[in-house]
C-alpha positions as a Python dict, from the first residue, in 0.01 Angstrom:
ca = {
    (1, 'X'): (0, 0, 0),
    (2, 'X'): (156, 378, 15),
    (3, 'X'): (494, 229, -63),
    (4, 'X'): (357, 41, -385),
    (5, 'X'): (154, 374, -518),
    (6, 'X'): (520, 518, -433),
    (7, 'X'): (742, 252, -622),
    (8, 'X'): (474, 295, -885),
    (9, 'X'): (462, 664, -917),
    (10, 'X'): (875, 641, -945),
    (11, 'X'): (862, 392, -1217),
    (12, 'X'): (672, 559, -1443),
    (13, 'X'): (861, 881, -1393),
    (14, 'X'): (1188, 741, -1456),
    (15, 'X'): (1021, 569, -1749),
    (16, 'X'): (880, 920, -1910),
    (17, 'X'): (1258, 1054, -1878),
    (18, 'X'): (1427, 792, -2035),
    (19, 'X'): (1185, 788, -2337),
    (20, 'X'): (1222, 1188, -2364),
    (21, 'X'): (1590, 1136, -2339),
    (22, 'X'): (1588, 867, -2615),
    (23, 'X'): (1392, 1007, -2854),
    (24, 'X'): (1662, 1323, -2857),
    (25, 'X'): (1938, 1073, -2901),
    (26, 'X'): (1755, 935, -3271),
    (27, 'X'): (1689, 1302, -3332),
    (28, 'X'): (2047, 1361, -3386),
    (29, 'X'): (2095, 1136, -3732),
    (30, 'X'): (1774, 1325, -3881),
    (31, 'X'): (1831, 1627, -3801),
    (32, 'X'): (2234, 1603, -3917),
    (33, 'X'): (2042, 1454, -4237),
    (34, 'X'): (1871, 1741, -4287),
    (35, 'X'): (2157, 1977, -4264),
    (36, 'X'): (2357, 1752, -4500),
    (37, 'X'): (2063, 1790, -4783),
    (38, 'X'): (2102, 2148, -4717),
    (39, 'X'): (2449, 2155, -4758),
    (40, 'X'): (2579, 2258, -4362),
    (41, 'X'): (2847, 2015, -4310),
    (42, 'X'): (3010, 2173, -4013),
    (43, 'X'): (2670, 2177, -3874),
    (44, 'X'): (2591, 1792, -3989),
    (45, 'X'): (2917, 1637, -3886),
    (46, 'X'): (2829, 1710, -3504),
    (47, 'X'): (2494, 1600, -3549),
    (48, 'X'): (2637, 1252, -3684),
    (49, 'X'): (2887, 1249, -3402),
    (50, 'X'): (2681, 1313, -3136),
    (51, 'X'): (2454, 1037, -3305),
    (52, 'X'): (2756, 816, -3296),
    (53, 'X'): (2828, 882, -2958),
    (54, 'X'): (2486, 780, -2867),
    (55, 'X'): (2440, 483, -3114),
    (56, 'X'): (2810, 333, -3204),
    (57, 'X'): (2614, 101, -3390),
    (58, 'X'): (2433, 369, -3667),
    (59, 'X'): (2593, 303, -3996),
    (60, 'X'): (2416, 569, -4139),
    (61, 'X'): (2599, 862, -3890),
    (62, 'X'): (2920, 683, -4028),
    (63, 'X'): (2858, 694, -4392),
    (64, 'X'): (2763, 1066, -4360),
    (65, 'X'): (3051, 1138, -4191),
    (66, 'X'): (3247, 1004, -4436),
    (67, 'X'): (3084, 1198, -4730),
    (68, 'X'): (3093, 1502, -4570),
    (69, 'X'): (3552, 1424, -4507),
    (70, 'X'): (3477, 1306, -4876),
    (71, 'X'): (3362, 1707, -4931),
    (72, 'X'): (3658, 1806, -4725),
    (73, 'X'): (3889, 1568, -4928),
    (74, 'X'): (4009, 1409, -4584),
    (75, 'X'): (4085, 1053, -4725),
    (76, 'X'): (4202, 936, -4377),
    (77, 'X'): (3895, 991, -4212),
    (78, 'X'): (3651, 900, -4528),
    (79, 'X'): (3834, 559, -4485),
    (80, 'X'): (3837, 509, -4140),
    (81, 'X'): (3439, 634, -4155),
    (82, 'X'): (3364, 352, -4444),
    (83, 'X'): (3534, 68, -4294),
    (84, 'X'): (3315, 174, -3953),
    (85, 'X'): (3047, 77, -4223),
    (86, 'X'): (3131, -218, -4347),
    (87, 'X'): (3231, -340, -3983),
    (88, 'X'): (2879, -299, -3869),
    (89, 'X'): (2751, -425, -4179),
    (90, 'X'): (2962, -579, -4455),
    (91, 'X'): (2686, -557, -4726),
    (92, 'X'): (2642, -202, -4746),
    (93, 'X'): (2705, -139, -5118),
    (94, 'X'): (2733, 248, -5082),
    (95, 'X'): (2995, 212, -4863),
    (96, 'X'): (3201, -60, -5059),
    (97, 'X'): (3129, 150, -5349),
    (98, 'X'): (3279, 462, -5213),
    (99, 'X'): (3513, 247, -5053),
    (100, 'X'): (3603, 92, -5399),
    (101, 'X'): (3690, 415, -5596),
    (102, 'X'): (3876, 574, -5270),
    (103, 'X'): (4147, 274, -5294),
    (104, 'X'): (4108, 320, -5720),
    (105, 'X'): (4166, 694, -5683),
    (106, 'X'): (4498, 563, -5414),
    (107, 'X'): (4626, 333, -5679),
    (108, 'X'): (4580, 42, -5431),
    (109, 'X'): (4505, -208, -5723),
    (110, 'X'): (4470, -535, -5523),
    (111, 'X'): (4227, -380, -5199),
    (112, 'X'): (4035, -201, -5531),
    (113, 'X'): (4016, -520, -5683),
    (114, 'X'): (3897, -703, -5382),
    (115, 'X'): (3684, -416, -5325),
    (116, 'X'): (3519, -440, -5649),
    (117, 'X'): (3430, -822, -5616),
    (118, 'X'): (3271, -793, -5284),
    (119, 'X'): (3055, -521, -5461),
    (120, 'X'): (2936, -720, -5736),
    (121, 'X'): (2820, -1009, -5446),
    (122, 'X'): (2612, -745, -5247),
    (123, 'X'): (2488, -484, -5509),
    (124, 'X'): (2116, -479, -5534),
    (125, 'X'): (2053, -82, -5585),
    (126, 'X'): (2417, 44, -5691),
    (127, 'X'): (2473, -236, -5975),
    (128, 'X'): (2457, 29, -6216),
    (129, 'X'): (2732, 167, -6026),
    (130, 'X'): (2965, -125, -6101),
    (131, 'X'): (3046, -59, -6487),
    (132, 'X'): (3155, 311, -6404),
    (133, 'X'): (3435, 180, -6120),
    (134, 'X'): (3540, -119, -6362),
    (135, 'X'): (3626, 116, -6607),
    (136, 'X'): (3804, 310, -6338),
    (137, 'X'): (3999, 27, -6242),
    (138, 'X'): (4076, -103, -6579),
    (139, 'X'): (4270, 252, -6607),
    (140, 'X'): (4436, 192, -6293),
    (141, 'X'): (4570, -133, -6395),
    (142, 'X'): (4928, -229, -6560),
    (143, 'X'): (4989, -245, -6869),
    (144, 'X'): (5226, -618, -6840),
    (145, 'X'): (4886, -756, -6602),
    (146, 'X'): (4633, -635, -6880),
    (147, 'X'): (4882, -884, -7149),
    (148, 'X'): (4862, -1169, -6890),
    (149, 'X'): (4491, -1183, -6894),
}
């Protein structure tokens, strides 16, 4: 009877620890959050990492990171951050958005194209989005593929 009060007593220890120690780890993404609002990006960008680190599987930390290499104008790691995204979740219209007018603003005119398409599928709260990166696109196309449409 000792031993179970014992066993008992251990479990719920362990159990208070790992709750305290989880609820830091989904800390990090809101507090990073905050940061970003205010503009602290060095700041953030560990927050989000840390969150990563913790969570591989937070889309959000990703996205924020790759806004705040979008700020730095780090186009390698805004991409690699936004296809993170769209690996964990291929319907995330921010990211295909942001995603979209990176490979516009690289001239890559078929991945901007294919880009674009998957956008219009997914868009529920960004649709207003998708006239802007059209005519974005339109500009980045050829002139001898605009007179074979």
């Amino acid at each position: 009877m000792k031993n179970y009060f014992f066993i008992k007593k251990i479990i719920i220890i362990y159990l208070l620890l790992f709750s305290a120690s989880f609820s830091n780890e989904a800390n990090y993404f809101k507090e990073g959050k905050i940061l970003f609002d205010k503009k602290n990006y060095d700041q953030s960008k560990i927050l989000f990492q840390r969150d990563i680190v913790f969570n591989p599987k937070s889309e959000k930390s990703y996205l924020y990171l790759a806004k705040i290499f979008d700020q730095e104008d780090d186009t390698s790691e805004v991409e690699v951050n936004l296809n993170s995204v769209l690996l964990l979740n291929i319907e995330n219209e921010e990211a295909l958005y942001m995603l979209a007018l990176l490979k516009i603003k690289q001239s890559d005119y078929l991945e901007a194209e294919n880009l674009i398409k998957k956008f219009s599928l997914f868009c529920k709260a960004l649709c207003s989005k998708k006239s802007e990166m059209k005519d974005k696109f339109e500009k980045l196309i050829p002139d001898n593929a605009k007179s074979n449409n």
